[in-house]
N, C-alpha and C positions, 0 to 999 in steps of 0.2 A: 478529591471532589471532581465529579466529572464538569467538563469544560458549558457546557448547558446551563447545570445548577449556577457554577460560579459569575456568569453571564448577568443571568437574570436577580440573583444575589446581587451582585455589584451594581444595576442598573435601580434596583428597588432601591436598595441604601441611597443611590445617587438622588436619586426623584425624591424619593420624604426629604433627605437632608435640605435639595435645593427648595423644593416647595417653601420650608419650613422655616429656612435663615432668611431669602428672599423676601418674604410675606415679611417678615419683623424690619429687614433692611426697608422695604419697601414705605411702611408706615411710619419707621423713622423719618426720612429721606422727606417725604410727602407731608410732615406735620399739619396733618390735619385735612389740607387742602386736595379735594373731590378730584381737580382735574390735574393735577402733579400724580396721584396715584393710580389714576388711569392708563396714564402715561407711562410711569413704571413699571404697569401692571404687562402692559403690552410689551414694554423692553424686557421683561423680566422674562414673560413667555420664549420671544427669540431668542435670550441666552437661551434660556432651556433647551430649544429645539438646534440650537447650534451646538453646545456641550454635549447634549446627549448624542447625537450624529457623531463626534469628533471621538468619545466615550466607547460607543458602539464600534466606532471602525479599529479604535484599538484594542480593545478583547478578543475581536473576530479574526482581526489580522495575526495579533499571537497566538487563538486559537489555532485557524489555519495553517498559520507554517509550525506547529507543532506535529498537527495533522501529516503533512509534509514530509518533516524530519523520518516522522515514525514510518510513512510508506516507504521511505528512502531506504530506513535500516531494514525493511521486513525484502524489499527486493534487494538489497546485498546479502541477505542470508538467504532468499532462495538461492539467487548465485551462485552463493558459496557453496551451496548443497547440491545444486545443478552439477555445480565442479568437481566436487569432491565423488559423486554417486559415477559421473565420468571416469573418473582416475579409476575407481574400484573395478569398474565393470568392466574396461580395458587389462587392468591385471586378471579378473577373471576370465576374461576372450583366450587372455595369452596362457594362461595354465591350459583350458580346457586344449589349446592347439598344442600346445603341448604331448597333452596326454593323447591327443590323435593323431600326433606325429610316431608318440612310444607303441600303441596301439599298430601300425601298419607294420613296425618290426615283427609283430609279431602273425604269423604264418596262421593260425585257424581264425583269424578273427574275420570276421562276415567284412566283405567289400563295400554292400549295399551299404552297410552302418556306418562306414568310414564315408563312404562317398556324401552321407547323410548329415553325419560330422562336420565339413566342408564346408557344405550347402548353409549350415545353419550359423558354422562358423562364420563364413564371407556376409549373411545377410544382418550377423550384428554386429560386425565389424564395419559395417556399409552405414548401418544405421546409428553406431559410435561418432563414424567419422562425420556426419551429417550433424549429431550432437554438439560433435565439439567445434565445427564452423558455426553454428546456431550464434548470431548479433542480438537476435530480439531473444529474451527469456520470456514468456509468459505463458500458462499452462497451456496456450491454442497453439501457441507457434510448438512447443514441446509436442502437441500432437501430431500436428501435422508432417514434425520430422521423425518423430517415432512409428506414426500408423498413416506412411505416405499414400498408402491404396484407398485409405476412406476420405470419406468425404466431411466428418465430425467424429468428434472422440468417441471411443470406442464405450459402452453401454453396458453396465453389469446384467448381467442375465439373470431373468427369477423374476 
């Protein structure tokens, strides 16, 4: 049951029950007598408005740090994914330089494409390492170390 429903659940049940025992306590209590049940009637109110404040603040405060909990787990799994897409992309960097190191063994292989290699190697290597000092996780700070030349993330086209 979402945290909303069981809120206002709980507060409805709260209010009829109090209403309900109240009013009965209250004409016991007052036998008969006009200005005793006046009197009750008005203390009877300030419970209400004291329980239900005391009511309210704890549903919302267990909602809230529920609320809480669950941001906490969703940014330790981006994290984790942050970390883990790090790991992979750095084993990727190193095969690909790898295979530009195997590449320059070899004698007809175009310069330009090697020098090209390099170039693109050092700029994700650049942008690795920038990754993995990265303090703050969250998708702006991820832009702005991944696409340090703009000014805001980058825009699908179309």
């Amino acid at each position: 049951m979402k945290p909303y429903w069981r809120l206002t659940l709980t507060y409805l049940a709260f209010g009829l029950a109090w209403i309900f025992l109240s009013d009965q306590l209250g004409v016991f209590l007052a036998n008969g007598n006009v200005t005793t049940l006046t009197h009750l009637q008005t203390l009877k109110g300030w419970g209400f408005v004291a329980a239900s404040a005391l009511l309210i603040f704890g549903l919302t405060r267990r909602a809230f740090h529920s609320l809480e909990r669950e941001q906490r787990e969703r940014l330790a799994m981006f994290r984790k994914t942050v970390e883990g897409s790090h790991h992979i992309l750095l084993n990727y960097l190193n095969q690909m330089q790898l295979v530009t190191m195997e590449a320059e063994k070899c004698a007809p292989f175009d310069p330009a494409t090697l020098e090209l290699a390099h170039e693109v190697s050092e700029e994700a290597a650049a942008a690795l390492r920038r990754l993995g000092e990265a303090e703050i996780l969250t998708s702006e700070h991820l832009d702005a170390i991944l696409y340090p030349e703009k000014n805001e993330s980058p825009r699908p086209e179309g």
